[in-house]
C-alpha positions in Angstrom: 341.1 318.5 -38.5 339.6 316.1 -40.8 340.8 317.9 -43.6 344.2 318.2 -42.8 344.3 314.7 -42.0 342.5 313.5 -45.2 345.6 315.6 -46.8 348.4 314.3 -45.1 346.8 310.9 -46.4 346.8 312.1 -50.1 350.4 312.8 -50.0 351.7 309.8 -48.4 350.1 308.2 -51.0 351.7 309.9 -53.9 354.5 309.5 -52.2 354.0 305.8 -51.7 353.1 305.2 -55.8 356.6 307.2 -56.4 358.3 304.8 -54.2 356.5 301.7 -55.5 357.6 302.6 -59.5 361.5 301.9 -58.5 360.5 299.1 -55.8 361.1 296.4 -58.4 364.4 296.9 -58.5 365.0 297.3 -54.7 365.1 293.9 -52.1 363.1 295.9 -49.4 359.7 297.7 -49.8 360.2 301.1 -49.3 357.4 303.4 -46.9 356.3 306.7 -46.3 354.5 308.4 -43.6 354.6 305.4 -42.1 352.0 303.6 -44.7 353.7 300.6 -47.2 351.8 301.4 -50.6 352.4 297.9 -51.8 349.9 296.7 -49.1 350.2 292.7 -50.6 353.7 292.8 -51.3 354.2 291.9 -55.3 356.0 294.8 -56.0 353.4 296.4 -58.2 350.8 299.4 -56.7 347.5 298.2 -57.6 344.0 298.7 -57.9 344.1 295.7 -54.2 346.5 298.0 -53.1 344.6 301.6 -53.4 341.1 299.7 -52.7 343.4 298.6 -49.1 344.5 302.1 -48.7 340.7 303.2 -48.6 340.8 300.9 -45.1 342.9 304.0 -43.3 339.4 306.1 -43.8 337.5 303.1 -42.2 336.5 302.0 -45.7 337.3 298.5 -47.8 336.5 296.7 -50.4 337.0 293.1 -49.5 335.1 291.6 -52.6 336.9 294.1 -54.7 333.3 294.2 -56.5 334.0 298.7 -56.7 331.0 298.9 -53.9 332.4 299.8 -50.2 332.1 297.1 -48.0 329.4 299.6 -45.6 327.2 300.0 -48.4 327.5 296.8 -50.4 324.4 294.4 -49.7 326.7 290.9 -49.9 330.2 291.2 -49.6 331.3 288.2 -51.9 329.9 286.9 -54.7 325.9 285.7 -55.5 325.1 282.6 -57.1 323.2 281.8 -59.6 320.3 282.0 -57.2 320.7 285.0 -56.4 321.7 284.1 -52.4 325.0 285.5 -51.3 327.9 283.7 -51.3 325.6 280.7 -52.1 326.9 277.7 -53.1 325.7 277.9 -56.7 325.2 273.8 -56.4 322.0 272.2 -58.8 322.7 268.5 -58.0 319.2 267.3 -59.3 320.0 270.1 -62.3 316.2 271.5 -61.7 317.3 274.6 -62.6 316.8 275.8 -58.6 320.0 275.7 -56.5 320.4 273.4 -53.6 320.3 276.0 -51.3 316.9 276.9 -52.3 315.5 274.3 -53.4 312.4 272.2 -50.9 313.4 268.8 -53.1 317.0 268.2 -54.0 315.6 265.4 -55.9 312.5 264.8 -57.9 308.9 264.7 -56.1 307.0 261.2 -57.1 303.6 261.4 -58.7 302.7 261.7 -54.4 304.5 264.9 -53.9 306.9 263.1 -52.3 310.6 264.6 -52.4 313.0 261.1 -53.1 309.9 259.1 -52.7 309.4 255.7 -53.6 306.0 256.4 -55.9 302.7 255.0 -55.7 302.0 250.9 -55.3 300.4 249.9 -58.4 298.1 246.8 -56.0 295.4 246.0 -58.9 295.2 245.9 -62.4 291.3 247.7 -62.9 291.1 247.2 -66.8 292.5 245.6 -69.6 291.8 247.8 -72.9 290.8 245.3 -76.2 291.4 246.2 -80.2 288.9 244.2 -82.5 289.9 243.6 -85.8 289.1 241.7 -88.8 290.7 239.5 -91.7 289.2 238.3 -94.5 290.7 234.7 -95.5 290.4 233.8 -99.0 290.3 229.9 -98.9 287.6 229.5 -96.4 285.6 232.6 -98.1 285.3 234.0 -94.5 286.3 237.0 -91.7 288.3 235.8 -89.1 287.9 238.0 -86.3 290.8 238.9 -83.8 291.9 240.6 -80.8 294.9 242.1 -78.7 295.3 244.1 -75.5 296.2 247.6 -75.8 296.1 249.2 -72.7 296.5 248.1 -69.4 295.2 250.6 -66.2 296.0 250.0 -62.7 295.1 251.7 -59.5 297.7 253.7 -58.1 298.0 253.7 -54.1 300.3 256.1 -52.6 301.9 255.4 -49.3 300.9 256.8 -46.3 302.5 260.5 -45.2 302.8 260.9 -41.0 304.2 260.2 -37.5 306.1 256.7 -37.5 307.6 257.7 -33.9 305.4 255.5 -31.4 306.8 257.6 -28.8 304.4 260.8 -30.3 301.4 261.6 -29.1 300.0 261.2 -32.9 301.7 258.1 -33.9 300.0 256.7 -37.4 300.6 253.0 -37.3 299.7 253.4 -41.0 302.6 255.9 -42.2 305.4 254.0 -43.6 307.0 257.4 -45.0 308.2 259.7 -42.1 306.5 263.4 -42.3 308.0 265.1 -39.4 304.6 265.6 -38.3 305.3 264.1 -34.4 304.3 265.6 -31.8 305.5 265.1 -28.0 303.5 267.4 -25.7 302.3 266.9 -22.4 300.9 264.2 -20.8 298.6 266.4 -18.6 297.4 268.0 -21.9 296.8 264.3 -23.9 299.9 264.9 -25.9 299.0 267.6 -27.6 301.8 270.4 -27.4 300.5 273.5 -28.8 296.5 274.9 -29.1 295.2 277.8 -31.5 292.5 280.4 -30.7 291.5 283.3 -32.6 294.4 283.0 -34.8 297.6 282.8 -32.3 298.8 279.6 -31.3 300.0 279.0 -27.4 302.4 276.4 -26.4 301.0 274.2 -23.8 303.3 273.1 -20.2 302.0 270.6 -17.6 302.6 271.1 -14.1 301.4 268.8 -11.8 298.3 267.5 -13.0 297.1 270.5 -14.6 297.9 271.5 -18.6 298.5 275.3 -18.7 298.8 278.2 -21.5 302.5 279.1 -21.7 301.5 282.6 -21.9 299.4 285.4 -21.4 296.1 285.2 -23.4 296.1 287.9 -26.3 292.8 286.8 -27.7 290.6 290.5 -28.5 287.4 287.8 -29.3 285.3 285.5 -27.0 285.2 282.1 -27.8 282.0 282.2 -30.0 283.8 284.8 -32.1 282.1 287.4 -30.6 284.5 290.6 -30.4 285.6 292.1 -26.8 285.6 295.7 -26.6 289.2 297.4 -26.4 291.3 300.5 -26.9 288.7 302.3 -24.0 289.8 305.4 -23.0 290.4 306.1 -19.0 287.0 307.0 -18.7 285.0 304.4 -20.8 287.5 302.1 -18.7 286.5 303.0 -15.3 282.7 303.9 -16.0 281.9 300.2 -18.0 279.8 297.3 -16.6 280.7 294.6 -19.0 283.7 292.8 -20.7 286.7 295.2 -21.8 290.3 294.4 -22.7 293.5 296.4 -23.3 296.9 296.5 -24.5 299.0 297.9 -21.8 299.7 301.8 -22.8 296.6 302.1 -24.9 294.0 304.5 -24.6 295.8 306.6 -22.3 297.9 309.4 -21.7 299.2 308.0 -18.4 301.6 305.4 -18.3 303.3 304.3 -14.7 306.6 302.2 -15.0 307.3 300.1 -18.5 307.3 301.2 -22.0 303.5 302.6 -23.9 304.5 300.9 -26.9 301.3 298.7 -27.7 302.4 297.2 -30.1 305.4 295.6 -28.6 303.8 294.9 -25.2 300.8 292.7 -26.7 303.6 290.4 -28.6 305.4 290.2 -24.9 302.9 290.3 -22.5 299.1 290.0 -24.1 296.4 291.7 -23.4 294.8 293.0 -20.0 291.1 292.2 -19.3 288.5 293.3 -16.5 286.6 290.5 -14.9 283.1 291.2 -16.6 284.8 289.5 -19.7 286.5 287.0 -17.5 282.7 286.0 -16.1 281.2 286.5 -19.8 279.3 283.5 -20.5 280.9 283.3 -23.7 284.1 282.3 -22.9 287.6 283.8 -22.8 288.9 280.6 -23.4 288.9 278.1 -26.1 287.3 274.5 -26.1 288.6 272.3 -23.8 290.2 275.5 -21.0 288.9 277.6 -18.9 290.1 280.5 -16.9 291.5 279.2 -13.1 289.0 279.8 -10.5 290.7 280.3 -7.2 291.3 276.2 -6.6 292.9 276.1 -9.4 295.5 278.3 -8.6 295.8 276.8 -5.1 296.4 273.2 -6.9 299.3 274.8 -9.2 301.2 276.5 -6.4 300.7 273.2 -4.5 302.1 271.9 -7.2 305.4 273.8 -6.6 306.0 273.6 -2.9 303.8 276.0 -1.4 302.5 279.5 -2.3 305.7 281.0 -0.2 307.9 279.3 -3.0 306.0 279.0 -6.7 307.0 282.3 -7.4 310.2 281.5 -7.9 309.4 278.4 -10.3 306.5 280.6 -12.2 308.5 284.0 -13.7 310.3 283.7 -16.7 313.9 283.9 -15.9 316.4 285.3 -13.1 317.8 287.7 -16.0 314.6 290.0 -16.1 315.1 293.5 -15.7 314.2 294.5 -13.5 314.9 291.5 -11.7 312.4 289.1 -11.6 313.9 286.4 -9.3 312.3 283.2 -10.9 314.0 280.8 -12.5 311.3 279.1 -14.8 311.7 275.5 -13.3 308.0 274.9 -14.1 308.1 276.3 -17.9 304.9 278.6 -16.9 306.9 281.2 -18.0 305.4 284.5 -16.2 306.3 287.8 -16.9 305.5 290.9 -15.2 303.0 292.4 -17.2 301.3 295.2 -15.4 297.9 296.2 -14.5 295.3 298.6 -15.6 294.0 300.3 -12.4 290.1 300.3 -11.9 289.5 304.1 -10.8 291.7 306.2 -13.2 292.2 303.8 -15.8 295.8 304.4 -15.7 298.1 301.3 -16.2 300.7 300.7 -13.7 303.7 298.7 -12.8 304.6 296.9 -16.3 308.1 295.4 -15.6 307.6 295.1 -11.7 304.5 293.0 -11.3 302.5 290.4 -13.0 298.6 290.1 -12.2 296.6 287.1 -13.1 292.4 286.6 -12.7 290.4 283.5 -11.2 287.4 283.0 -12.3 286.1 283.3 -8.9 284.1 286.0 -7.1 285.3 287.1 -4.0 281.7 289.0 -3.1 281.7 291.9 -5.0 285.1 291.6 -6.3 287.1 288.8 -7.6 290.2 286.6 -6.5 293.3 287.1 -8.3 296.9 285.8 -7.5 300.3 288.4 -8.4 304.1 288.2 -8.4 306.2 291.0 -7.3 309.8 291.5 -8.6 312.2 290.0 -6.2 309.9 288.0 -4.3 310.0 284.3 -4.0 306.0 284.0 -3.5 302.6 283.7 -5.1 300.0 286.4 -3.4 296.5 286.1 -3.1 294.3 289.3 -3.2 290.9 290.2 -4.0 290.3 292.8 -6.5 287.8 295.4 -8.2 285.9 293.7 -10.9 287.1 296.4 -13.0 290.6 296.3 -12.9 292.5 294.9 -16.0 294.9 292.0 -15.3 296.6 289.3 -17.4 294.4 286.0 -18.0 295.7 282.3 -18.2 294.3 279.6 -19.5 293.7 275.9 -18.0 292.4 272.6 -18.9 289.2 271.6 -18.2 289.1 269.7 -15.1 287.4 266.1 -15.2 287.3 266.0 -19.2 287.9 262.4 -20.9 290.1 264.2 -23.2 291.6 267.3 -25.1 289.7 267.5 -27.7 291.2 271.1 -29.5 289.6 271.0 -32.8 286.1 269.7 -31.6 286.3 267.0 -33.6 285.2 264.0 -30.8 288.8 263.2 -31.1 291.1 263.5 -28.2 294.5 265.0 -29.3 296.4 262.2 -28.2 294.0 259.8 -30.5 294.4 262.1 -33.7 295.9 260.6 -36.7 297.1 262.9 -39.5 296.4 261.7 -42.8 294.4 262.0 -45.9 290.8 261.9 -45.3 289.6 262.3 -48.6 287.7 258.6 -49.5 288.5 259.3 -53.2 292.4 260.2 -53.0 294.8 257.3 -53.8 296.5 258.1 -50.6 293.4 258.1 -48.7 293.8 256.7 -45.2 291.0 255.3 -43.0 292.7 256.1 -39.6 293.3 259.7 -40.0 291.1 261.7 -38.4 292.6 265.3 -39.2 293.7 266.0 -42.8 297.4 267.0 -43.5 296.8 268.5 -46.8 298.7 265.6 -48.7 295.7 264.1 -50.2 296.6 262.8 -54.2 293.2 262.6 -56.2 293.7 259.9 -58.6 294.5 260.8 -61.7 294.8 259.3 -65.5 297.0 256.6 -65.6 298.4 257.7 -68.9 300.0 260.4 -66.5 301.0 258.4 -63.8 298.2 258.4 -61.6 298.9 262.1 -61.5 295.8 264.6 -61.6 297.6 267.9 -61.9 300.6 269.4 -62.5 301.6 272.9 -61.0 304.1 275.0 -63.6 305.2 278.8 -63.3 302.5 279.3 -60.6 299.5 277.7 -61.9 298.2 274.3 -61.4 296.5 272.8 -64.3 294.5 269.5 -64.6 295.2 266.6 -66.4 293.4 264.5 -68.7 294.6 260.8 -70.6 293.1 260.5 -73.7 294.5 256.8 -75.3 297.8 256.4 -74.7 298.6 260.1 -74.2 298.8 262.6 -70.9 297.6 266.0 -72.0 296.8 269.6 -70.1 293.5 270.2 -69.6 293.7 274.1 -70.9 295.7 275.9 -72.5 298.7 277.1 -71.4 298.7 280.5 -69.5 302.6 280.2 -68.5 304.8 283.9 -69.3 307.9 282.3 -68.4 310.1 279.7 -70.4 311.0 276.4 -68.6 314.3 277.8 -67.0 312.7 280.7 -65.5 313.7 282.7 -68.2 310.6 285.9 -69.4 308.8 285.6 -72.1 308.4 288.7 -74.3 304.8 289.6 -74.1 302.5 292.5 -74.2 303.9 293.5 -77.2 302.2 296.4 -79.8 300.6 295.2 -83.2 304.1 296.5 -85.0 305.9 294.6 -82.4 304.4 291.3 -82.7 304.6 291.3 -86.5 308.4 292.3 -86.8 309.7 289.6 -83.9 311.5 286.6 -84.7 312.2 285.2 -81.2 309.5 283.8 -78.6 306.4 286.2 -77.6 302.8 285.6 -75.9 299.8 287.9 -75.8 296.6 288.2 -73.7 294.1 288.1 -76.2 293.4 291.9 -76.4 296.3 293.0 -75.3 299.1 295.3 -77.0 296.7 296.4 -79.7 293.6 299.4 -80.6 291.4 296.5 -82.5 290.2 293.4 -81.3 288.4 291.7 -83.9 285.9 289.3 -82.1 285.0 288.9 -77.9 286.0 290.9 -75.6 289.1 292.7 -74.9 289.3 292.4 -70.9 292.4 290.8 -70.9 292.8 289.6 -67.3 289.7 287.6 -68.0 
């Protein structure tokens, strides 16, 4: 069938060129089969109209670059940046396109994109020239002298928040760093925290300040690792901390999908309550894991355990449903369980389980959301079952202090800390990287300069700005290559630009050595 159709196509279309060689002398476009072979109309059968033709067999050419639209990687045109169907724009003629470029404009001497440079408060030193003259009639030298040089200290203005809504307004910024942060006032203002290298958006409810999700964390709080990927029977037969990725370790899997990987980005990791009850900590400085009140105070917080259900799960569109509606932002989902006696896991899509901290005799309280249900349950569960952990603020602390710095987050300033940069500012009491060392002021009060990837010191040597070593750059100004690891019968016979590593290209190296990366 396909190839009597591709056939039939063939032929209309010879058909249709015959037609198309007399149409300029007709006032109507002639057919065939039903197909017009002057698909655009000017009276002349193109390479348009066969590359339209090609759209009967589900293929087209709209850029009419001779690469079919289905395999063709940007249909259109790429600018000189290489971005398709860029705007090709250089308005600060950098050499990078607009569309690329962090600074459509030129960064000051405090890597500032449009800024307004450094303040220039003091003059530090005025350099002197002596010189002589020897003056006939009074048979004498007179001696003389005249400024040369003048340096000044270069102050750049400070980088942060100037929003004195934000929890980390600097009353010292003046230039705007989009640095402001507006978390929660149960969690001092602070909006996010990081822990063993994933960072958790924070939600207050009540008067409590609460992970936004599951914990994920495979390390106690002192670093200290916590042993996963146990197999059923290591899981069921071990006295002390464990954690798991729902599916692993196993060759039972109840409900929900045994991709690991995809169920610790969505719903964490599972842990048994010997690592909940580890003295070493699940959770970082400044949270805990909820003991029993703790939950009790958040569904309070609600309307009632018959109720925070709803308010808790992550939206009404779970599937399968999960009836919440996230009002309070806590965002559950229903992650599963790993069961105590079997080790198999259970449930993942139906049911979320969350520890307390609290013992319930030999077990340990827990609270869990069914699917379809507007309420938050209580139970009391084997000490070896693995269940989702949250994390909550200390209670009865003076502040959030995330980074252990004795600075609540709502107090931190960001800033340069650095006594000796030129930006240096007292307040800040967390650097934001945008320290400026002071430099020569032959070079502007700039101390380095980064080109073609490397960053190379500066020195001012009289009235000149010079690189502190040589240059190591294998790439013109524009971008363009350099020619380089060219043979000895190369290198002799050019006569455009080149660079060598000294060693390289060539059987004899003279003097040193002939380790080229070094």
């Amino acid at each position: 069938m396909k190839q009597g159709i591709g056939l039939r196509g063939i032929l209309c279309a010879l058909v249709g060129v015959a037609f198309a060689a007399v149409a300029a002398a007709q006032t109507s476009q002639p057919t065939a089969c039903g197909w017009n072979p002057d698909s655009n109309g000017d009276y002349l059968v193109t390479v348009a109209d066969l590359l339209a033709l090609l759209s009967v067999f589900e293929e087209a050419d709209a850029d009419m670059d001779g690469i079919f639209d289905s395999m063709d990687d940007c249909v259109g045109t790429y600018d000189a940046c290489g971005i398709c169907n860029g705007s090709g724009l250089d308005a600060d003629t950098d050499g990078v396109c607009d569309d690329v470029d962090p600074c459509v404009g030129a960064l000051d001497v405090c890597g500032v994109c449009n800024g307004p440079g450094p303040t220039v408060p003091v003059i530090d030193e005025i350099v002197f020239v002596t010189d002589s003259i020897y003056v006939p009639p009074i048979q004498q030298w007179y001696l003389f002298s005249y400024a040369v040089d003048t340096l000044y200290t270069y102050v750049c203005p400070v980088q942060g928040c100037t929003d004195a809504n934000a929890a980390n307004f600097n009353p010292l910024a003046v230039i705007e760093d989009g640095s402001c942060s507006y978390g929660p006032a149960q969690c001092g203002g602070a909006s996010t925290v990081t822990f063993d290298g994933h960072t958790y958006a924070l939600v207050g409810i009540g008067n409590q300040c609460w992970f936004k999700e599951n914990l994920r964390s495979d390390n106690y709080r002192n670093g200290d690792a916590i042993p996963g990927n146990l197999t059923d029977s290591q899981w069921t037969s071990t006295g002390s901390g464990a954690q798991a990725v729902y599916g692993e370790g196993t060759s039972t899997v109840y409900q929900g999908s045994s991709d690991e990987v995809a169920n610790l980005v969505t719903y964490g990791r599972l842990y048994n309550w010997y690592a909940v009850n580890d003295a070493r900590g699940l959770c970082p400085v400044g949270f805990h894991v909820p003991t029993d009140s703790d939950w009790t105070v958040l569904e309070n917080a609600l309307g009632g355990s018959s109720v925070a259900g709803t308010a808790l799960k992550s939206s009404a569109a779970d599937s399968p449903p999960w009836d919440g509606s996230n009002a309070s932002g806590w965002s559950a989902l229903p992650s599963g369980y790993r069961i105590d006696y079997n080790g198999y896991f259970f449930d993942l899509g139906d049911d979320g389980n969350w520890w307390s901290s609290s013992p319930s005799g030999s077990s340990a309280w827990y609270r869990y959301l069914y699917a379809g249900n507007s309420s938050v349950y209580r139970g009391s569960a084997n000490v070896r079952y693995g269940f989702s952990v949250r994390c909550v603020r200390d209670e009865g602390v003076v502040c959030l202090d995330l980074d252990s710095d004795g600075v609540c987050a709502e107090d931190e300033v960001s800033g340069c800390t650095d006594s000796n940069a030129t930006n240096f500012n007292p307040a800040a009491t967390e650097d934001d990287g945008s320290c400026v060392l002071p430099g020569p002021a032959q070079c502007g009060g700039a101390s380095t300069v980064t080109f073609d990837g490397h960053t190379y010191a500066l020195v001012g040597i009289g009235t000149q700005c010079w690189f502190k070593e040589n240059l190591r750059s294998d790439n013109y100004r524009n971008g363009d290559a350099i020619p380089g690891n060219l043979a000895d019968g190369q290198w002799t016979s050019t006569s455009s630009g080149a660079q060598t590593v000294y060693g390289e290209g060539t059987s004899y190296v003279s003097h040193g050595s002939s380790d080229e990366v070094a």
